[in-house]
C-alpha positions as CSV (number, residue, x, y, z in Angstrom):
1,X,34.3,-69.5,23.9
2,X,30.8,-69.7,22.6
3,X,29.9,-68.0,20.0
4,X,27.0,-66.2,21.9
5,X,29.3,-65.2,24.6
6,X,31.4,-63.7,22.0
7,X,28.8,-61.7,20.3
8,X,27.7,-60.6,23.5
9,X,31.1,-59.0,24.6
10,X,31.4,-57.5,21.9
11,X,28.0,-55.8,22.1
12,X,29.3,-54.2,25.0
13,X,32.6,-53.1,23.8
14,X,30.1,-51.7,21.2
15,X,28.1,-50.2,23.2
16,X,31.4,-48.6,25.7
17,X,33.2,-47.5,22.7
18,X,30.1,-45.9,21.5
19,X,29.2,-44.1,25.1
20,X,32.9,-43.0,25.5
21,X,32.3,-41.7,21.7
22,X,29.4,-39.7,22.8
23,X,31.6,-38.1,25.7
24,X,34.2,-36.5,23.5
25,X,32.5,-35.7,20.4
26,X,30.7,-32.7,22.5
27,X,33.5,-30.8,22.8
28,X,34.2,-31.8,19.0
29,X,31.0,-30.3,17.7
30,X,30.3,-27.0,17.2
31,X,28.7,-24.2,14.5
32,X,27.2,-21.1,14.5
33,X,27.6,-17.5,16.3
34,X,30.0,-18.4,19.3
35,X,28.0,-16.9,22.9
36,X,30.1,-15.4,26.1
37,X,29.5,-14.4,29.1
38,X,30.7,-11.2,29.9
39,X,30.9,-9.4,33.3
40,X,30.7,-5.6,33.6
41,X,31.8,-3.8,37.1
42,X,28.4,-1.8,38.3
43,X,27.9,-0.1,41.4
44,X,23.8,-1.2,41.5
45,X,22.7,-1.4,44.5
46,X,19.9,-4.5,45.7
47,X,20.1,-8.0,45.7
48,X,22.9,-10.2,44.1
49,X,24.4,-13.5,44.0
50,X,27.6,-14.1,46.1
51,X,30.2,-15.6,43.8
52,X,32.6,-15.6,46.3
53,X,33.3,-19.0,47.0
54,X,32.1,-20.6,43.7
55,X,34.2,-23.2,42.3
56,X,35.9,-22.2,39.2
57,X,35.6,-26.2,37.3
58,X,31.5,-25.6,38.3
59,X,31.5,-22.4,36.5
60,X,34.2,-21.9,34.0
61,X,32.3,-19.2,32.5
62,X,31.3,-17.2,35.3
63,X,34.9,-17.4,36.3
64,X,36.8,-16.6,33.3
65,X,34.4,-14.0,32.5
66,X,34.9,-11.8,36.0
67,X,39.0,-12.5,35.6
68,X,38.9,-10.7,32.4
69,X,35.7,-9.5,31.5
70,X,35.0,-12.0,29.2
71,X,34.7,-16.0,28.9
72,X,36.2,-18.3,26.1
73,X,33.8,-18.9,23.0
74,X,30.9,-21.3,23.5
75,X,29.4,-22.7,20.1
76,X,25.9,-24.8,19.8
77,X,26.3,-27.7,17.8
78,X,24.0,-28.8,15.4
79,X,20.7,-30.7,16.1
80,X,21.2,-29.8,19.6
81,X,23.6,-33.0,20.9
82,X,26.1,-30.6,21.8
83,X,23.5,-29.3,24.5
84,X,22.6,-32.7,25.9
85,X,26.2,-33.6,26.4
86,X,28.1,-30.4,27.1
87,X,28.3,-27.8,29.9
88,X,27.7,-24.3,28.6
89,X,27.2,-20.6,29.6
90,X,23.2,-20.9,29.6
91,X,23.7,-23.5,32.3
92,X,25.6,-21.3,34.5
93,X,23.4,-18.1,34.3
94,X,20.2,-20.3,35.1
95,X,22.2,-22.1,38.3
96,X,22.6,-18.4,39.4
97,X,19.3,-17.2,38.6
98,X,18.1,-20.6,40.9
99,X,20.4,-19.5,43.4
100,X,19.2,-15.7,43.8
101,X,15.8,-15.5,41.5
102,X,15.6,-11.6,42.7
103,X,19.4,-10.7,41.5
104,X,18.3,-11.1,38.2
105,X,17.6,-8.0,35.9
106,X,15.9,-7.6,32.5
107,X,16.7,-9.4,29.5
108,X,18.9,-12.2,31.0
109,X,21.4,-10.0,33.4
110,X,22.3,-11.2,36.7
111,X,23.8,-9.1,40.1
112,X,26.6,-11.0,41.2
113,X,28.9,-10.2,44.1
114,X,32.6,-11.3,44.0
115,X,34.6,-10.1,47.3
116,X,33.7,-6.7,47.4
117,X,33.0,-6.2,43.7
118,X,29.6,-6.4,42.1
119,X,29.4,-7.5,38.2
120,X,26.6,-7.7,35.6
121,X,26.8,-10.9,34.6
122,X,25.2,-11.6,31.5
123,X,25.4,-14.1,28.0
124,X,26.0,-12.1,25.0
125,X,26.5,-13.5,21.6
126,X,29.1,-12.0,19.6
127,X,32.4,-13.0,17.5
C-alpha cells in the first residue's frame, strides 16, 4: 500500500472516529442548574396546540412532562456544544410555539391540548 493511501485512510478513520466522538459526548456533557418542562392541568379557555398525536421520541419532554407532570433533567453544557449537538426542552417549546404562535401565553407558557385535557406547558429551571 502506498504510503499516501495509507495516510489518507487513516485521515478518515480520523475524521469518523472523531464525528462519532462528537455524537456521544452530547449526552456526556453537562453543568449547571438542570431545566424541565413541566405541565400543569388548566381549564383556560382559547387557542392551544393539539398534542394529541405527537410522537413521544420527537418530544420526550413534552411527553414525559404531561405523563407526570414533570420531564427528566436537561443540563446545558459548557461553551454551548451541548446545544449544537443535543435535543433539549427549548427545542420542543419553540416547535410548539411554530406550530400554534397564538397558544402561547406570557413569559414562555404554551396551551396544549392532549385528548380532552388542556396543560400549561412551560420550561422551568429548578433542581
Amino acid at each position: 500500500m502506498r504510503p499516501i493511501t495509507r495516510r489518507a485512510i487513516l485521515g478518515f478513520a480520523v475524521v469518523c472516529v472523531c464525528l462519532l466522538a462528537l455524537g456521544a459526548l452530547p449526552s456526556l456533557l453537562g453543568s449547571g442548574d438542570a431545566y424541565y418542562m413541566t405541565a400543569t392541568p388548566t381549564e383556560r379557555e382559547g387557542p392551544a396546540v393539539n398534542v394529541t398525536d405527537l410522537s413521544e421520541r420527537r418530544y420526550p419532554y413534552l411527553t414525559a412532562a404531561i405523563e407526570t407532570g414533570r420531564s427528566e433533567p436537561y443540563r446545558q453544557g459548557p461553551f454551548g456544544l451541548k446545544e449544537s449537538f443535543a435535543h433539549s426542552p427549548f427545542d420542543e417549546e419553540d416547535a410548539l410555539f411554530t406550530r400554534n404562535p397564538d397558544a402561547r401565553r406570557g413569559g414562555g407558557i404554551v396551551v396544549v391540548v392532549d385528548g380532552d385535557d388542556r396543560y400549561l406547558i412551560e420550561v422551568t429551571q429548578g433542581e
